[in-house]
PQR file of N, CA, C, O and H, with PARSE charges and radii, in Angstrom:
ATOM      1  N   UNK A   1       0.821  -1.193   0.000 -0.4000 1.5000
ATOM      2  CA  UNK A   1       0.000   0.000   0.000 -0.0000 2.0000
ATOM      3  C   UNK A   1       0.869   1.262   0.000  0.5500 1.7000
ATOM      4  O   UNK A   1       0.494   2.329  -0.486 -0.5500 1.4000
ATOM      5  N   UNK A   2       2.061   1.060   0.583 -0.4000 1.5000
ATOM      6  CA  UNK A   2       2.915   2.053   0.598 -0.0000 2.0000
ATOM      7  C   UNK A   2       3.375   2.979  -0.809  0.5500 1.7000
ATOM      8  O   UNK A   2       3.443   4.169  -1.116 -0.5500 1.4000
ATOM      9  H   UNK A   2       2.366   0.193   0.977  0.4000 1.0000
ATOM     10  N   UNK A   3       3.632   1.693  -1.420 -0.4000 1.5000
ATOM     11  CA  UNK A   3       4.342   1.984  -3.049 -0.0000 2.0000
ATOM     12  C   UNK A   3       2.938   3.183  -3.450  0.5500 1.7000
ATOM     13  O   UNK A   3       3.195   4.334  -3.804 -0.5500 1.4000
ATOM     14  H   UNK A   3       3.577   0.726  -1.170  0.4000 1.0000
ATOM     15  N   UNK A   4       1.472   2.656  -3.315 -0.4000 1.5000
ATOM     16  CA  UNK A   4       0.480   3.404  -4.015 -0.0000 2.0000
ATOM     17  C   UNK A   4       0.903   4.816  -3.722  0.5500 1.7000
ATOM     18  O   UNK A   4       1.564   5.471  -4.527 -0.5500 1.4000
ATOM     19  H   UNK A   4       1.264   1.721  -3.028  0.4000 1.0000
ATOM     20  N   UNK A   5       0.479   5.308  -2.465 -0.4000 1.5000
ATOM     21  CA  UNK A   5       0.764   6.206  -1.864 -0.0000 2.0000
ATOM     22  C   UNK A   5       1.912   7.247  -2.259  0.5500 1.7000
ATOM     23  O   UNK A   5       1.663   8.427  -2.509 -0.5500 1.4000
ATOM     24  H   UNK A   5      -0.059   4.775  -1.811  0.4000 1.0000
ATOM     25  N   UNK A   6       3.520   6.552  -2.299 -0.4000 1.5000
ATOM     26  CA  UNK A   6       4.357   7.139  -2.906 -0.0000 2.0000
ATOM     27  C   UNK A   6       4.109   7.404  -4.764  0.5500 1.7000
ATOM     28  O   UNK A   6       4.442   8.501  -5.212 -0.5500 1.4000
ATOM     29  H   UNK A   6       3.722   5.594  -2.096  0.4000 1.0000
ATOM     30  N   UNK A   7       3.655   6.580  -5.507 -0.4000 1.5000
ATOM     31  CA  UNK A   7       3.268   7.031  -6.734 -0.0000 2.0000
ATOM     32  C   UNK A   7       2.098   7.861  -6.849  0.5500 1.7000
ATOM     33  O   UNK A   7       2.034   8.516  -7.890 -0.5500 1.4000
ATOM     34  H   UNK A   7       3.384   5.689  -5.143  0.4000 1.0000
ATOM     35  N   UNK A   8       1.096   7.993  -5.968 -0.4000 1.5000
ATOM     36  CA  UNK A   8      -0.148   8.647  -6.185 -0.0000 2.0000
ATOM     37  C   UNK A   8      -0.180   9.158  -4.702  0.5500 1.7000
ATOM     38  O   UNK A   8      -0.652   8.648  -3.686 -0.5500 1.4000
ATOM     39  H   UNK A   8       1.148   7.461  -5.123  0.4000 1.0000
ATOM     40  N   UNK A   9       0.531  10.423  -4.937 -0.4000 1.5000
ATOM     41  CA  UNK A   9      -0.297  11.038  -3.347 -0.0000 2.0000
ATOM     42  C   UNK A   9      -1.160  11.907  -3.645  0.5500 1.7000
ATOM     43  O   UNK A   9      -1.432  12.316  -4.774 -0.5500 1.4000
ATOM     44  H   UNK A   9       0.915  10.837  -5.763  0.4000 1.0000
ATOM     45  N   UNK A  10      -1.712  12.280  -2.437 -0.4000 1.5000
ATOM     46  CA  UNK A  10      -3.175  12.940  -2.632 -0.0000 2.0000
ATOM     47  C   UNK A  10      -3.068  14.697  -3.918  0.5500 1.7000
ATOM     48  O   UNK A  10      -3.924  15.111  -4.700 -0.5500 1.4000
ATOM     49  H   UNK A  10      -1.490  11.948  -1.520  0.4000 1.0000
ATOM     50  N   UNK A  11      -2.069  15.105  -3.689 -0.4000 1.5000
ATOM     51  CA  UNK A  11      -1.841  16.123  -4.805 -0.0000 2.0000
ATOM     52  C   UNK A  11      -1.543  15.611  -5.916  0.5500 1.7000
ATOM     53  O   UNK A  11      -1.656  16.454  -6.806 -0.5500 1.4000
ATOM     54  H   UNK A  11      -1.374  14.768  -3.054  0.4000 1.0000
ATOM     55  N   UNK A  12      -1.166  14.482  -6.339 -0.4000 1.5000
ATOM     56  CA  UNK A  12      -1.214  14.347  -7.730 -0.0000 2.0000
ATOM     57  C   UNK A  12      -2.993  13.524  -8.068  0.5500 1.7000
ATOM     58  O   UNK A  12      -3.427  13.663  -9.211 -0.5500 1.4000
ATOM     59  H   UNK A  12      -1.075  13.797  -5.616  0.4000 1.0000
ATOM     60  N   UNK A  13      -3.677  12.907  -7.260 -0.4000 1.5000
ATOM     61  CA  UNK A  13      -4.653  12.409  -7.279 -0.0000 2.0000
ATOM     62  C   UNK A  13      -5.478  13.501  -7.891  0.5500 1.7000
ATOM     63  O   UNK A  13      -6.167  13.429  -8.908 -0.5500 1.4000
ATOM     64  H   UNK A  13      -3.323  12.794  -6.332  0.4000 1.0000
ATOM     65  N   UNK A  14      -5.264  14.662  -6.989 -0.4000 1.5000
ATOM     66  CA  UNK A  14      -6.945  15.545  -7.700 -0.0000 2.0000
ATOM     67  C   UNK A  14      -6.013  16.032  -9.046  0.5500 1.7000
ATOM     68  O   UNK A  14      -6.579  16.628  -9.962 -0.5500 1.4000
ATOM     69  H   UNK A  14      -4.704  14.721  -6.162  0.4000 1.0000
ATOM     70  N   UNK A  15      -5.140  15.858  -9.084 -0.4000 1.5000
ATOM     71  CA  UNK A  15      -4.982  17.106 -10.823 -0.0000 2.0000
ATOM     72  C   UNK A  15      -5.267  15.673 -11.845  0.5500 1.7000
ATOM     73  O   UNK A  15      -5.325  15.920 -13.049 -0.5500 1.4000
ATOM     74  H   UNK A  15      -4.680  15.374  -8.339  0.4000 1.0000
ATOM     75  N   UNK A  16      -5.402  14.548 -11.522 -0.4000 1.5000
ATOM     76  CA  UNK A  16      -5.184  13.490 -12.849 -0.0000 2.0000
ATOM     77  C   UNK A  16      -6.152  14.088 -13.743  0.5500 1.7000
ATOM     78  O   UNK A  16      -7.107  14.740 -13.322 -0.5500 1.4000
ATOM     79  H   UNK A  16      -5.355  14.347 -10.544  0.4000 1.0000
ATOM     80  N   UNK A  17      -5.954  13.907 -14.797 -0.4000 1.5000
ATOM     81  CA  UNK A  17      -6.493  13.973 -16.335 -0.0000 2.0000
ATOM     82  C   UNK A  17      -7.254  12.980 -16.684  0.5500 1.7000
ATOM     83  O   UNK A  17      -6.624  11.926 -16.597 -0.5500 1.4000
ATOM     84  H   UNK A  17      -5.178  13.377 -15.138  0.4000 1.0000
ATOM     85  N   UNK A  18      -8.608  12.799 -17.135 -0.4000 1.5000
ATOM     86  CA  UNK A  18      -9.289  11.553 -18.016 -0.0000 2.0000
ATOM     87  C   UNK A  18      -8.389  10.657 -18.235  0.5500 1.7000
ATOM     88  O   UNK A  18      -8.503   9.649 -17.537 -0.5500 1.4000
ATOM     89  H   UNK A  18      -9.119  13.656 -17.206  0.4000 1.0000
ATOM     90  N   UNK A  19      -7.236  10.689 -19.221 -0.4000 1.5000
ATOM     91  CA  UNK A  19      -6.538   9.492 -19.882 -0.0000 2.0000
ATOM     92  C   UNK A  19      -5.584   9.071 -18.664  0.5500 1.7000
ATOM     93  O   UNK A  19      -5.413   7.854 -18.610 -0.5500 1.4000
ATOM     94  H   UNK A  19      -7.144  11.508 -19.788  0.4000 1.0000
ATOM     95  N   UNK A  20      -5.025   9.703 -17.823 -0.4000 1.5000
ATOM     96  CA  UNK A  20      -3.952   9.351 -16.797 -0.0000 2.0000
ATOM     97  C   UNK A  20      -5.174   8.523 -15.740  0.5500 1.7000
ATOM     98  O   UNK A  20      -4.528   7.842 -14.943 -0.5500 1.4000
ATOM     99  H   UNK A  20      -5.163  10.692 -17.866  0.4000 1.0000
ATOM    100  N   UNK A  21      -6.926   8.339 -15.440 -0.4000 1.5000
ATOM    101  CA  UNK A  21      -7.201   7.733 -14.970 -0.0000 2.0000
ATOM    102  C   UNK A  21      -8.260   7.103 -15.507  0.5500 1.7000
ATOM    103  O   UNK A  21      -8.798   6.385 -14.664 -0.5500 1.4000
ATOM    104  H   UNK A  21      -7.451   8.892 -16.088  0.4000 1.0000
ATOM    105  N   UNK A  22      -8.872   7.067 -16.740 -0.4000 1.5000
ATOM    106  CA  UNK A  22      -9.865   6.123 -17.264 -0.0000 2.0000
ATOM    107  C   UNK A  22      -8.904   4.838 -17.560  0.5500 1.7000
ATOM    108  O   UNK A  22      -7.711   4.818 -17.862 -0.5500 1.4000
ATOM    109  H   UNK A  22      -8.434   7.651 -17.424  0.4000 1.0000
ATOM    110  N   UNK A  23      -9.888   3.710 -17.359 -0.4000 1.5000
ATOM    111  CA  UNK A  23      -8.989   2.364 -18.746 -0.0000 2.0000
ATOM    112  C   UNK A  23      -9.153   3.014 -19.956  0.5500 1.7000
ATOM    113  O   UNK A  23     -10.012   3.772 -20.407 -0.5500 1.4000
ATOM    114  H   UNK A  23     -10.857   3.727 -17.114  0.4000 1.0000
ATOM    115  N   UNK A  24      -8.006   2.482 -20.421 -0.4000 1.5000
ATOM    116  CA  UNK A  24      -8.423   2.456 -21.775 -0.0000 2.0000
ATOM    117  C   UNK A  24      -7.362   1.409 -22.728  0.5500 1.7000
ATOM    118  O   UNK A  24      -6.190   1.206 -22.412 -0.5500 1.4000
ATOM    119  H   UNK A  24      -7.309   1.866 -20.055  0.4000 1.0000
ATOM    120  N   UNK A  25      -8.155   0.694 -24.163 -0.4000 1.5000
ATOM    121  CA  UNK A  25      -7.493  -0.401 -24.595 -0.0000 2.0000
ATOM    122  C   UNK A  25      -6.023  -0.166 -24.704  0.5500 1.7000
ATOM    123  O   UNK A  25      -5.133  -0.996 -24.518 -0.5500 1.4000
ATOM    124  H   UNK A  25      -9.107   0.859 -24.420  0.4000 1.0000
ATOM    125  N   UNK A  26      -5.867   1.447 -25.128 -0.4000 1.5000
ATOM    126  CA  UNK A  26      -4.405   2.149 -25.400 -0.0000 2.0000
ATOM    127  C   UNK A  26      -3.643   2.303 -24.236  0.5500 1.7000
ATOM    128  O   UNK A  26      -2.548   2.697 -24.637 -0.5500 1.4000
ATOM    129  H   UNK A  26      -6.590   2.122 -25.280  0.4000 1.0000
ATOM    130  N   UNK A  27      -3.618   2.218 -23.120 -0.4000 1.5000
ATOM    131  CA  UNK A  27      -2.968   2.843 -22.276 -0.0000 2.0000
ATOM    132  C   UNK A  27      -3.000   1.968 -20.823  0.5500 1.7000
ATOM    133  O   UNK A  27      -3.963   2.273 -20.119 -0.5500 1.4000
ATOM    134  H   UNK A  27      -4.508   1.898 -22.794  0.4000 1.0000
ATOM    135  N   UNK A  28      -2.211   1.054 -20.328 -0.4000 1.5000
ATOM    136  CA  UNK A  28      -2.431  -0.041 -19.373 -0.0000 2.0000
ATOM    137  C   UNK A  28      -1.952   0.522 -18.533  0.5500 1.7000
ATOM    138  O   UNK A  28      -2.270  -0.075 -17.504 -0.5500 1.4000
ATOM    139  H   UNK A  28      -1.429   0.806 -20.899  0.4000 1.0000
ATOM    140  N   UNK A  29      -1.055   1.749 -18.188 -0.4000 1.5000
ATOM    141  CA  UNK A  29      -0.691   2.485 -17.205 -0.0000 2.0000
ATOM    142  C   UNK A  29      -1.389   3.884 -16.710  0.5500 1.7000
ATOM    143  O   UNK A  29      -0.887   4.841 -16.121 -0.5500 1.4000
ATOM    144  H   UNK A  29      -0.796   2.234 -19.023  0.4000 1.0000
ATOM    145  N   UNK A  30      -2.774   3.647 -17.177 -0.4000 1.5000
ATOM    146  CA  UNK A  30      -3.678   4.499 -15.923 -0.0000 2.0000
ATOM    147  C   UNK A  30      -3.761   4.184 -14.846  0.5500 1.7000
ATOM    148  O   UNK A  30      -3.243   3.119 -14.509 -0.5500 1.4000
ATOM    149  H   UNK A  30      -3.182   2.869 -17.656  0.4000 1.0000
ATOM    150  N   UNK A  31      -4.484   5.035 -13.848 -0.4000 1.5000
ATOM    151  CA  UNK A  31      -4.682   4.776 -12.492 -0.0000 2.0000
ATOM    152  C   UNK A  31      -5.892   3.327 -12.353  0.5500 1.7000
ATOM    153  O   UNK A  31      -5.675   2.344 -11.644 -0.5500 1.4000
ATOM    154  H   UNK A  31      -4.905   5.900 -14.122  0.4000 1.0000
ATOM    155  N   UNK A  32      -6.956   3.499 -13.085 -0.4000 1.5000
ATOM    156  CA  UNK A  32      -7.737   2.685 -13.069 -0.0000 2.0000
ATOM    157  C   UNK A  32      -7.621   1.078 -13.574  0.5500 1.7000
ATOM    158  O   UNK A  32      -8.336   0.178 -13.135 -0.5500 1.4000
ATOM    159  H   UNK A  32      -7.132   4.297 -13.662  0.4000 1.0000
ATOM    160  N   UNK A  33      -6.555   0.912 -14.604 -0.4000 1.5000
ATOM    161  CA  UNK A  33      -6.319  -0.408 -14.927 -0.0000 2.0000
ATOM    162  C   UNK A  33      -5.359  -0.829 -13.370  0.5500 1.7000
ATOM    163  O   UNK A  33      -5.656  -1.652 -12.505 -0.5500 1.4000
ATOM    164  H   UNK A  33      -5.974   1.643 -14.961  0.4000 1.0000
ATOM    165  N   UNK A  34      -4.480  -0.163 -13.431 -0.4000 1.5000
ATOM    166  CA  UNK A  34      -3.572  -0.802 -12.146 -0.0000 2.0000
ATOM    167  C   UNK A  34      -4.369  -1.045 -11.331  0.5500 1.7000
ATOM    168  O   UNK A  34      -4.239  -2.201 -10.930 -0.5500 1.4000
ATOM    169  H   UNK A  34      -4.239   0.506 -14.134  0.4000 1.0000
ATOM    170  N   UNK A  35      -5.673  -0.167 -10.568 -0.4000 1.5000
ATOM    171  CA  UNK A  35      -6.544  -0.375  -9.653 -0.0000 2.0000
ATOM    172  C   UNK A  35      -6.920  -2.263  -9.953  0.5500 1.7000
ATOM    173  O   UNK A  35      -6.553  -3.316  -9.430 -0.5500 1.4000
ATOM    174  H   UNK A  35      -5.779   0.772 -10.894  0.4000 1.0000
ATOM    175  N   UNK A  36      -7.530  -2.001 -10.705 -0.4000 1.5000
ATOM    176  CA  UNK A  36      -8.296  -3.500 -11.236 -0.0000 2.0000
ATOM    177  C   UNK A  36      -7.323  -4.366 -11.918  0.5500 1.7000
ATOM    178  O   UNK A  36      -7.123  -5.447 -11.364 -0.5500 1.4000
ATOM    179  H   UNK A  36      -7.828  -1.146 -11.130  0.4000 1.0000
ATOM    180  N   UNK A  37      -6.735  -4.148 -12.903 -0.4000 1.5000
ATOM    181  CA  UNK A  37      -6.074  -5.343 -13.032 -0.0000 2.0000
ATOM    182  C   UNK A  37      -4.517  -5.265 -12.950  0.5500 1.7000
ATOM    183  O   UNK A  37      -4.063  -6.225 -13.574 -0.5500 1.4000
ATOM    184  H   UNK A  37      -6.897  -3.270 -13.354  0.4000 1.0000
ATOM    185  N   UNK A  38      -3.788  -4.696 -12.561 -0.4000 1.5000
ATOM    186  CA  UNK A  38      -2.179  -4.126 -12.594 -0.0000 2.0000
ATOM    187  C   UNK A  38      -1.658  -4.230 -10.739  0.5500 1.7000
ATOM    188  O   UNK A  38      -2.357  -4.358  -9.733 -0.5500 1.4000
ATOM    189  H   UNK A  38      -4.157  -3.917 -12.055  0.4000 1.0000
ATOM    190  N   UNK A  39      -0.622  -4.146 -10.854 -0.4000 1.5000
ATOM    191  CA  UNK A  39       0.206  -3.916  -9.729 -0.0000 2.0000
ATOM    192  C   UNK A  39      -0.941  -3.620  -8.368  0.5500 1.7000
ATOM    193  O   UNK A  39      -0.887  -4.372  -7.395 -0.5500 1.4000
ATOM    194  H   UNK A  39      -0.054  -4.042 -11.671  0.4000 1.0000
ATOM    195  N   UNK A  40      -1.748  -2.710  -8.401 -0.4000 1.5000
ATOM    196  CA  UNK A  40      -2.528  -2.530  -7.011 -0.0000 2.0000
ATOM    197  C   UNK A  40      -3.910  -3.299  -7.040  0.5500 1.7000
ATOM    198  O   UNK A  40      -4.826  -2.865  -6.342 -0.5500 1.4000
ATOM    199  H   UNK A  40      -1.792  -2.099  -9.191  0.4000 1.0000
ATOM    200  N   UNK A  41      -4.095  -4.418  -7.816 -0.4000 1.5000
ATOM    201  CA  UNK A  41      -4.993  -5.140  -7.750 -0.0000 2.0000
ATOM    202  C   UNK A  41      -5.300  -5.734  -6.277  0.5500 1.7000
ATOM    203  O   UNK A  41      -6.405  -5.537  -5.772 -0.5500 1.4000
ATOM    204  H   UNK A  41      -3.351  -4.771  -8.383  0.4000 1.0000
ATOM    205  N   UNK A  42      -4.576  -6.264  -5.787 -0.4000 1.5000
ATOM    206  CA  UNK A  42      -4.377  -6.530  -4.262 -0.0000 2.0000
ATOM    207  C   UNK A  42      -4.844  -5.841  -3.061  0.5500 1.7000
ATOM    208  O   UNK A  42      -5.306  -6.318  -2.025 -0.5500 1.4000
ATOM    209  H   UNK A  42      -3.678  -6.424  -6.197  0.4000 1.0000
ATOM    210  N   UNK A  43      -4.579  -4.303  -3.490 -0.4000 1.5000
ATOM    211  CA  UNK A  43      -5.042  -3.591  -2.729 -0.0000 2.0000
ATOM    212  C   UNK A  43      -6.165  -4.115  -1.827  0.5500 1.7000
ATOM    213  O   UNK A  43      -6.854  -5.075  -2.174 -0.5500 1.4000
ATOM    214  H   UNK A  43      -4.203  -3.916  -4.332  0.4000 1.0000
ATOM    215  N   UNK A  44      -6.402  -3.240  -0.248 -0.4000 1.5000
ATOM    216  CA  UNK A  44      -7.685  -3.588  -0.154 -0.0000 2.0000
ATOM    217  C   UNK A  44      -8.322  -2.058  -0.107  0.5500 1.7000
ATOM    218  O   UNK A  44      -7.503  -1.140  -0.150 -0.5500 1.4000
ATOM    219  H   UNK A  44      -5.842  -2.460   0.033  0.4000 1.0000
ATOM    220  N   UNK A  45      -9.625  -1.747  -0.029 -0.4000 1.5000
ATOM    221  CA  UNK A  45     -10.381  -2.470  -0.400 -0.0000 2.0000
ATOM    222  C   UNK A  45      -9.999  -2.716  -2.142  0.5500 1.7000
ATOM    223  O   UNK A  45      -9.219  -2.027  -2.798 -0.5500 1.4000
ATOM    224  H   UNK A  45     -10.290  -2.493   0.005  0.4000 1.0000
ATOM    225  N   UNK A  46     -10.825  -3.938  -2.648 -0.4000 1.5000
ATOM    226  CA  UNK A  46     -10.426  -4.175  -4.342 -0.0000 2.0000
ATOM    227  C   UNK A  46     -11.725  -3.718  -4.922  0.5500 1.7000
ATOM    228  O   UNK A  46     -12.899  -3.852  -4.579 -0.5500 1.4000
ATOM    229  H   UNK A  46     -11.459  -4.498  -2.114  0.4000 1.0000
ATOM    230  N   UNK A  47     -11.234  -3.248  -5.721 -0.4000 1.5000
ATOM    231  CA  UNK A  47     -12.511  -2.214  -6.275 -0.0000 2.0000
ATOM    232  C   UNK A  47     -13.233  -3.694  -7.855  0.5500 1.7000
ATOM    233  O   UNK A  47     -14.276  -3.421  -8.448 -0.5500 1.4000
ATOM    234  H   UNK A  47     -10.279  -3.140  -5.999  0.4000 1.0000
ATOM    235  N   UNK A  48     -12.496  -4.951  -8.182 -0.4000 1.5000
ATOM    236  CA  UNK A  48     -13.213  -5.364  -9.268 -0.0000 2.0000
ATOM    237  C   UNK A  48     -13.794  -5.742  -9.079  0.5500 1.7000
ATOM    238  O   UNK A  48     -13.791  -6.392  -8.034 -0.5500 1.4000
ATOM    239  H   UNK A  48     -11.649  -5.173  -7.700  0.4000 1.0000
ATOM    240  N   UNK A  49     -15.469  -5.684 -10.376 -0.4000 1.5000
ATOM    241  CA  UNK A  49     -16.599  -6.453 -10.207 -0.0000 2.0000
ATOM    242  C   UNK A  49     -16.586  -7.416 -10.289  0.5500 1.7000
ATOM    243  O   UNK A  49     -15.624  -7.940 -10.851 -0.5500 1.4000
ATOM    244  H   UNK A  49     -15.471  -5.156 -11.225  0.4000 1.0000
ATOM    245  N   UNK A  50     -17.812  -8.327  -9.697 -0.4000 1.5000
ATOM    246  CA  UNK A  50     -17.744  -9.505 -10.126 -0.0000 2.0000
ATOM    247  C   UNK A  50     -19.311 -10.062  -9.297  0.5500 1.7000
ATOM    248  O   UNK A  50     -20.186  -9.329  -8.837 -0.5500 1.4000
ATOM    249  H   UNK A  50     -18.593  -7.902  -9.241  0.4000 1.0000
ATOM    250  N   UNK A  51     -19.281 -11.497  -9.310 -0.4000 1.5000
ATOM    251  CA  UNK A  51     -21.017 -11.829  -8.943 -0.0000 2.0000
ATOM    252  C   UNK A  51     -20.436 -11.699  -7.524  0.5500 1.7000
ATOM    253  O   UNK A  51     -19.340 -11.431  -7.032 -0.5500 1.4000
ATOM    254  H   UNK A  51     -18.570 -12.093  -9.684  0.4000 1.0000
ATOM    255  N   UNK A  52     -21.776 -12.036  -7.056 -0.4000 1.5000
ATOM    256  CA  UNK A  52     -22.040 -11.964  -5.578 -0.0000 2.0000
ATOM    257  C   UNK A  52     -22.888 -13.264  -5.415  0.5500 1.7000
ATOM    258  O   UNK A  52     -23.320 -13.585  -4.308 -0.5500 1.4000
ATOM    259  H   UNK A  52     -22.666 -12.253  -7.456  0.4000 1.0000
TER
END
């Protein structure tokens, strides 16, 4: 959790840009793919869907 933190602290969090945090097919190093499927997948809480 640490690593997140040091790559994304709370001042770079609010300036992100659409493409620096949507998925997208082009770009596997947004905030949101790592969330779900990349390096901070683990995280808790885990933000991917799935059934219940």
């Amino acid at each position: 959790m640490k690593l997140f933190y040091t790559e994304y602290p709370s001042e770079k969090l609010k300036d992100l840009s659409l493409e620096d945090y949507a998925i997208s097919n082009q770009n596997r190093g947004t905030l949101c793919y790592k969330l779900e499927f990349g390096k901070y997948r683990e995280c808790e809480p885990g933000i991917v869907g799935g059934f219940i």
